[in-house]
C-alpha positions in Angstrom: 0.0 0.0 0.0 1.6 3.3 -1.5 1.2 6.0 1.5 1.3 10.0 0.2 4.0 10.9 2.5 3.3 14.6 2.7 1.4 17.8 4.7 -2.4 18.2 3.7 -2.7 21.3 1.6 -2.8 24.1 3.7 -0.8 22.8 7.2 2.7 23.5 7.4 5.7 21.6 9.8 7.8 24.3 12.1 11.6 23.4 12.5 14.3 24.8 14.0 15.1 28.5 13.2 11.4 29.4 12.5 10.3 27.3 15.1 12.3 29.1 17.5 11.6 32.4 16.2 7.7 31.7 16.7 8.3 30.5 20.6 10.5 33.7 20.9 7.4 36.0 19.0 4.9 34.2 21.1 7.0 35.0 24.3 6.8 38.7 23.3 3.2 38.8 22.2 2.3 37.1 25.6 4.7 39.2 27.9 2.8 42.2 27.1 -0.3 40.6 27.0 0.1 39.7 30.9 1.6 43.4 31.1 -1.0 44.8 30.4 -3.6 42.7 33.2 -4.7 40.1 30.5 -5.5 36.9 32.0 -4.6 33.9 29.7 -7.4 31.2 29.1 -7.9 27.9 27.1 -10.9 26.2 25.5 -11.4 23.6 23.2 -11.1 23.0 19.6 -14.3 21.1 18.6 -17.3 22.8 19.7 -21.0 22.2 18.6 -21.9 23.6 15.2 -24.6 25.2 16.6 -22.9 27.5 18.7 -20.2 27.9 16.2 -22.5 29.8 13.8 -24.9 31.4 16.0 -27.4 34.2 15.3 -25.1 37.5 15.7 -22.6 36.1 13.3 -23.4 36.4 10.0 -23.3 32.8 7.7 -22.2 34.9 5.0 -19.1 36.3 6.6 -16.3 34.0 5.1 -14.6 32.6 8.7 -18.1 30.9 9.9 -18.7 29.7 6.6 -15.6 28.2 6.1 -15.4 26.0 9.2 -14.7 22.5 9.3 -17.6 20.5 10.5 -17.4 16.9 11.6 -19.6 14.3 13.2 -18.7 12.1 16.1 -19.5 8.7 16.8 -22.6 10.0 18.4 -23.5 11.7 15.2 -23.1 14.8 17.0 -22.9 17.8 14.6 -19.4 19.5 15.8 -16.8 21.8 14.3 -13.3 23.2 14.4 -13.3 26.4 16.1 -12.9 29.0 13.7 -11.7 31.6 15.7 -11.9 32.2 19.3 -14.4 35.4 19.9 -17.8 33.5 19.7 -16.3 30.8 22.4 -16.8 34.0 24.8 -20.1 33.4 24.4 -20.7 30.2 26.1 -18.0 30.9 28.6 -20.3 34.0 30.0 -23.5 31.6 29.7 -21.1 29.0 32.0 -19.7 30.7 34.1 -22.6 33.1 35.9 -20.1 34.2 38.5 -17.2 35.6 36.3 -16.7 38.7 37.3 -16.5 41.4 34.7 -15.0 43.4 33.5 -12.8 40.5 32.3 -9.9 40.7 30.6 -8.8 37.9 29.2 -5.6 36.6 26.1 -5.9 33.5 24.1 -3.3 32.4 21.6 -3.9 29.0 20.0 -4.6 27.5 16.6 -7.8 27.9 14.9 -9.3 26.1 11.6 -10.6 27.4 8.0 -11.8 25.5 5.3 -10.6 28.4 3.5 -9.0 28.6 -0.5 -5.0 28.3 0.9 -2.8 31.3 -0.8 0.1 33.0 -0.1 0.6 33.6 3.4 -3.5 32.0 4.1 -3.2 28.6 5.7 -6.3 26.5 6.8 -4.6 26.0 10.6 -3.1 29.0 12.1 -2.3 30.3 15.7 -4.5 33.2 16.6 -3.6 35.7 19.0 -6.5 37.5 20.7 -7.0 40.1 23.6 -10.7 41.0 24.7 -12.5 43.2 27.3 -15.6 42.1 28.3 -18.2 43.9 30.4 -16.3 46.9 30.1 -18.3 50.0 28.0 -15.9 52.3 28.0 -13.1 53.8 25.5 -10.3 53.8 28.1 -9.9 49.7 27.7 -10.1 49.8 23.5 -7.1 52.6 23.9 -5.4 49.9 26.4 -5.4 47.3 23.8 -4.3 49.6 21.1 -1.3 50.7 23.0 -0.3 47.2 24.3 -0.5 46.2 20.7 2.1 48.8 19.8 4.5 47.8 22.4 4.3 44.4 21.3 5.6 45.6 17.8 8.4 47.8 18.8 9.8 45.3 20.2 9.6 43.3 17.8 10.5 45.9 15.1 7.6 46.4 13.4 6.7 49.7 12.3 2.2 50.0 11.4 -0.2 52.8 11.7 -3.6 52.4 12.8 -6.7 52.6 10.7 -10.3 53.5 12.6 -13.7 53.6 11.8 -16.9 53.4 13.7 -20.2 51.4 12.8 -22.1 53.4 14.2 -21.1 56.4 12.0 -20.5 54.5 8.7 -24.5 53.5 9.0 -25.2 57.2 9.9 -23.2 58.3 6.8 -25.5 56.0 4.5 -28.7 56.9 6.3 -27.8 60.5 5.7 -28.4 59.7 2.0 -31.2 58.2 2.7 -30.0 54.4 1.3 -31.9 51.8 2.9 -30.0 48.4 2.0 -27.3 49.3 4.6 -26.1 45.9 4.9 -25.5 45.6 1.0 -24.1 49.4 0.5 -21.1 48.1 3.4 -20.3 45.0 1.4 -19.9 47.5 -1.9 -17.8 49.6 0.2 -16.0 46.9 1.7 -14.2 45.8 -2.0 -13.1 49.3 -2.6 -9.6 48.0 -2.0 -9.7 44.9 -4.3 -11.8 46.4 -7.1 -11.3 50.1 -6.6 -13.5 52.9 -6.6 -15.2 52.5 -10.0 -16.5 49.3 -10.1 -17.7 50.0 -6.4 -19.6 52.6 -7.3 -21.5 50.8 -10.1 -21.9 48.0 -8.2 -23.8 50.4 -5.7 -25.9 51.3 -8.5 -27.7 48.2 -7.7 -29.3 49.5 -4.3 -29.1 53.1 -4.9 -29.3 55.9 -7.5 -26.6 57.7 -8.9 -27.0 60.8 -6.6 -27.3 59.0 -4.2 -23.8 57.2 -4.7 -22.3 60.4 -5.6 -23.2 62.0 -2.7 -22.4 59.4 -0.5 -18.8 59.3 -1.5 -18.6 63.0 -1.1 -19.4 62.6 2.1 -17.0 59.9 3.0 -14.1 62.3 1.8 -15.0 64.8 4.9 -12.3 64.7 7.5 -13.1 63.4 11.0 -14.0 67.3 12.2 -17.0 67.5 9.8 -19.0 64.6 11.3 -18.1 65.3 15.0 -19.2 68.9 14.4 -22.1 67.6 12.8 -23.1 65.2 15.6 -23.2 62.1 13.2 -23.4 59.2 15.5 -20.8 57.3 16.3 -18.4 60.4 15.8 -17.7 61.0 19.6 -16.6 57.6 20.1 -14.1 58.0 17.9 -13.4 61.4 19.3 -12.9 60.1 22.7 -10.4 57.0 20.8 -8.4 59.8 19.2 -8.2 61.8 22.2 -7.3 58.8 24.6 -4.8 57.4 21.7 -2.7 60.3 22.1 -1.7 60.2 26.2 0.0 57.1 25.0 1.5 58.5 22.0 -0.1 56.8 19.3 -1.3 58.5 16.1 -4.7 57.3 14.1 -6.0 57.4 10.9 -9.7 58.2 10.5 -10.5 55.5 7.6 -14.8 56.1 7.1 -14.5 53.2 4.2 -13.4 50.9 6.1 -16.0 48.2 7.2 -15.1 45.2 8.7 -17.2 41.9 9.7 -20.7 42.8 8.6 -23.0 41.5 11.6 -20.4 41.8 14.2 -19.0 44.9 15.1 -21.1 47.4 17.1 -18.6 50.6 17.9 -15.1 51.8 17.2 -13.7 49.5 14.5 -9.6 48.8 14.1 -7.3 47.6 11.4 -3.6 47.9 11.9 -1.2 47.8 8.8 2.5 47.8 8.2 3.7 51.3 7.5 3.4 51.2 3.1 2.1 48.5 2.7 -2.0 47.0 2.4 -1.6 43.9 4.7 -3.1 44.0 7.3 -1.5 42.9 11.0 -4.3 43.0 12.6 -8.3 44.1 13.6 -11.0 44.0 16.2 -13.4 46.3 17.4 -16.5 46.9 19.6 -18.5 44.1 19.6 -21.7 44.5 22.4 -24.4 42.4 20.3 -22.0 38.9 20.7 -20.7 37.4 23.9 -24.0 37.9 25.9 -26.6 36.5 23.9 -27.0 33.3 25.7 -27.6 35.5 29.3 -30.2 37.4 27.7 -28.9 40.8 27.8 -26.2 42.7 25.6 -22.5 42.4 27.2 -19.9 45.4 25.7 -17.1 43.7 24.3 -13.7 45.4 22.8 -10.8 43.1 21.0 -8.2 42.8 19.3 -6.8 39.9 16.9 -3.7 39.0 15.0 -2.2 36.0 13.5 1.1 34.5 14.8 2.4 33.8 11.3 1.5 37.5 10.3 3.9 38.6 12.6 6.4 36.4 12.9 7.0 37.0 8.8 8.2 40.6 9.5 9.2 40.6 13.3 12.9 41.6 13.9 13.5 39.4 17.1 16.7 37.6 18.7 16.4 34.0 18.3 18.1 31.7 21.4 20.0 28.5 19.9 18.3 25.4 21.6 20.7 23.6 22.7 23.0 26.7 23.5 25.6 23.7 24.7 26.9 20.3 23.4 29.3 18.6 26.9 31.4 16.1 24.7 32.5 13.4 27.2 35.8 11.8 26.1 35.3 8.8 28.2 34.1 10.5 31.5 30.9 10.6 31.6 30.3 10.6 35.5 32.0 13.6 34.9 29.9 15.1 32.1 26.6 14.1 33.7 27.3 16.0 36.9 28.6 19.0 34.1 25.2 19.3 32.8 23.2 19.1 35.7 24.9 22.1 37.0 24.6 23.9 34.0 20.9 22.9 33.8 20.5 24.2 36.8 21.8 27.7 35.8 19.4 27.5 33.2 21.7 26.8 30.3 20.4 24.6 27.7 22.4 22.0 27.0 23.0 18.2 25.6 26.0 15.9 26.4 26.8 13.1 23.7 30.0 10.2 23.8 29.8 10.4 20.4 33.6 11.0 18.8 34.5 14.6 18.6 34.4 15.0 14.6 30.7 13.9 14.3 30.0 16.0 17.5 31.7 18.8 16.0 29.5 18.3 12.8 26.5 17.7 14.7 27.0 21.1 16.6 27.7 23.3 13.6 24.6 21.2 11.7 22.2 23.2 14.3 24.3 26.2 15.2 25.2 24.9 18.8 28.0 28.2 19.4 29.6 26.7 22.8 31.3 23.0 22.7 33.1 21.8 25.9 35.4 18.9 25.9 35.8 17.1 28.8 38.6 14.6 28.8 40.9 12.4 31.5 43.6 15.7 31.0 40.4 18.0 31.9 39.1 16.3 34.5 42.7 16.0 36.0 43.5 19.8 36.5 39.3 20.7 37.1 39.6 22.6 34.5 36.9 22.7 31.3 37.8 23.0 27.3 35.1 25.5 26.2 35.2 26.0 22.1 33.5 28.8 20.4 32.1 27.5 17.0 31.9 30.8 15.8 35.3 32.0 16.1 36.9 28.8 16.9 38.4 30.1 20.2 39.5 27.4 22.7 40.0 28.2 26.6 40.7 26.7 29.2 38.1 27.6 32.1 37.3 26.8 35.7 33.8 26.1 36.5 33.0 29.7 37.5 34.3 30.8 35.1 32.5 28.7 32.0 29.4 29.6 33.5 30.5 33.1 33.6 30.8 33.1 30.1 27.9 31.2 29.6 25.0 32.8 31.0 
């Protein structure tokens, strides 16, 4: 029986360097993420379809119709979880006692029966950061901010791009277009089809005044529709105002749109500095996580992919091991080596292999640090310590190779 030996279209394999530049990403991501008060949480990946594709979130939207479903041996209808956001929902219904407002991270891989592409994959890590039961504009400039400290660090230079549902349905209203929902989805293409073929596509649900007008409008800076009390417009007053005590700049984008039946408020989309990508998005989103306690829960997030990041994230990446012990028949002796150096949290492996393939093996996965530890060594307590890089030998007391080695 012939077996394919290779990954299903659209799952990759990590190895070592990009595998250790993800951990050391994912470190980043989640040190600020705890910074910040964000308390990490789990849950599974199979949930009931049911819940996966509940009433707030639209079927049309391309993440809940492209999950995976499967059956069980129950013949239980379940599904890969999609994305994290609408697990919040059933957590709330759960757990009666949480108390809010709750601040929670999650950073896991999620599933998409999705067409794969460049840089799309149909399992990906996710890396979220909500507020829940918190109204107020204070936590979605929190987020923003701990976002931007995650990319300094990792070198990443983006801008931020807002809108606010709220407003964008006041814009169309003020031209008196009724299909709202079909006018956004127009709107939401301007990017991939550009401005002409937008505006005759919204030909279909309004007239051409009406269109004309409507993108007249959408060219008015910020000022216009907060001096004109359009709704929506102090929100994103208050964002701009807030953004600026922690030094970030915004960009007031009024075309921008975002998941149709999800976002309620202030909407976000971060992009590298140039370029159309985006890094990531979120938003206010008060209509989702409390529909199974019968009353509407505020809700503010902010999501990213791990793979997004990690593709244009300037970090420093720790060799795993750091050091090979090679025992030249002493191996009491190396055993006791490693264990002390284990103990000073240096990562290390000890082999009695013959010091050519060790050598090999250590320049094979970038080990810098070699020690040699021989009947001569052992004699004078002394330790060989070889840089791979330069190819500098010394001769070192214990103190002093772990000197040099933390």
């Amino acid at each position: 029986m012939n077996i394919e030996v290779e990954n299903v279209k659209g799952f990759q394999d990590f190895l070592p360097p990009e595998s250790l530049k993800r951990d050391a990403v994912r470190k980043v991501v989640e040190k600020y993420f705890k910074l910040y008060g964000f308390s990490p949480i789990e849950t599974p990946i199979v949930e009931f379809d049911e819940l996966m594709k509940g009433d707030n979130l639209d079927e049309e939207d391309g993440a809940v119709s492209d999950r995976f479903r499967l059956k069980d041996r129950g013949g239980r209808n379940l599904g890969l979880r999609y994305e994290f956001t609408f697990q919040l929902a059933r957590i709330l219904k759960q757990n009666p006692n949480l108390k809010l407002p709750f601040r929670r991270y999650q950073i896991g891989e999620n599933f998409r029966d999705e067409p794969i592409g460049l840089g799309r994959f149909r399992q990906f890590v996710q890396c979220d950061a909500d507020i829940v039961g918190d109204s107020s504009i204070e936590g979605e400039a929190e987020i923003l901010a701990m976002f931007f400290d995650i990319l300094k660090e990792l070198k990443i230079e983006a801008e931020i791009t807002v809108n606010n549902r709220k407003l964008l349905n006041a814009i169309i209203e003020s031209v008196q277009i009724n299909d709202k929902k079909n006018i956004m989805k127009e709107i939401d293409k301007l990017e991939k089809i550009g401005e002409d073929n937008v505006k005759a596509n919204l030909k279909k649900y309004a007239d051409g005044n009406q269109v004309l007008t409507l993108f007249k409008l959408m060219e008015k800076p910020i000022e216009f529709f907060i001096e004109n009390k359009f709704d929506g417009a102090n929100e994103l007053e208050d964002l701009f105002d807030l953004c600026k005590k922690y030094s970030l700049k915004l960009r007031f984008n009024p075309y921008m749109v975002r998941g149709f039946g999800y976002y309620t408020g202030n909407i976000i989309e971060i992009v590298r500095e140039g370029t159309k990508g985006s890094l990531a998005g979120g938003g206010r989103y008060d209509k989702v996580v409390g529909k199974y306690v019968g009353k509407e829960v505020p809700a503010f997030g902010l999501s990213f992919g791990l793979e997004r990041i990690c593709e244009f994230a300037k970090v420093k990446i720790e060799n795993i091991p750091e050091v090979m012990v090679i025992s030249i028949e002493e191996d009491n002796e190396a055993v006791k080596l490693v264990r002390k150096l284990r103990k000073e949290k240096i990562s290390c492996v000890k082999t009695n292999e013959k010091v050519g393939k060790s050598m090999e093996y250590a320049n094979s996965y970038g080990i810098q640090y070699v020690i040699l530890l021989g009947n001569d060594e052992v004699k004078q307590g002394k330790y060989k310590l070889k840089d791979m890089n330069s190819g500098e030998e010394k001769l070192l007391s214990e103190a002093q190779l772990i000197n040099v080695l933390k």
